[in-house]
Residue, then its C-alpha position, 0 to 999 in steps of 0.5 A: x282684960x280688966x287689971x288694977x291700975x298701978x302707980x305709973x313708973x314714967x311719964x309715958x305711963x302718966x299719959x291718959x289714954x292710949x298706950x300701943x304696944x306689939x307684944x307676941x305678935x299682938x296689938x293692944x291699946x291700955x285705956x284708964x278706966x274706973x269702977x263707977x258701981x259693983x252690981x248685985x247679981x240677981x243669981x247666986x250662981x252668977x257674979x256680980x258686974x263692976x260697970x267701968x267708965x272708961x276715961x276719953x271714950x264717946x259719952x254714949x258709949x264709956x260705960x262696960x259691965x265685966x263680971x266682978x271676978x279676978x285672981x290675985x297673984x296668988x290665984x285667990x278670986x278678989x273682986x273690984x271696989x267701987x270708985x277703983x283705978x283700972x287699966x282696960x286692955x284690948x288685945x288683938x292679933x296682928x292678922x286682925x288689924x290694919x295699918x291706918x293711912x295718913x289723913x289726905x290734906x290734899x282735899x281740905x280748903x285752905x282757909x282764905 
């Protein structure tokens, strides 16, 4: 899910990165993101790709390409801007994730 990014309301919102929430019964993680190019489609029938860098991935791996079609409020298909502010989600059922175990200190060495 690709959307518009909206002014932030509160300071938890202004934080880059990661936002957890459990909504009916999912997981999700809201990344910023923005649009670094719209691509042509080479097909009429197809639509054109927005390529989305998204802010503190992995260099080699920061940049997705969706199809440049979305519907406003109104059910009217828009598409992307160049240079425009998304919020990337991803969504997962709770049977899909796992909880993370605290990191073990225990084998680290104390430094001397």
């Amino acid at each position: 899910m690709v959307e518009a990014r909206k002014t932030p309301n509160s300071e938890s919102e202004q934080k880059q990165g990661e936002q957890q929430k459990a909504v009916d019964g999912k997981t999700s993680v809201t990344l910023a993101g923005t649009v670094e190019k719209v691509i042509p489609s080479i097909h009429p029938s197809e639509p054109d790709k927005a390529q989305i860098a998204i802010e503190g991935a992995e260099e080699l791996y920061r940049e997705i390409r969706v199809p440049n079609t979305l519907q406003n409020g109104s059910g009217k298909e828009v598409a992307l801007k160049q240079g425009a502010d998304v919020d990337v989600t991803i969504e997962a059922d709770a049977n899909a994730t796992t909880e993370k175990s605290p990191p073990d200190t225990s084998q680290r060495k104390k430094a001397p």
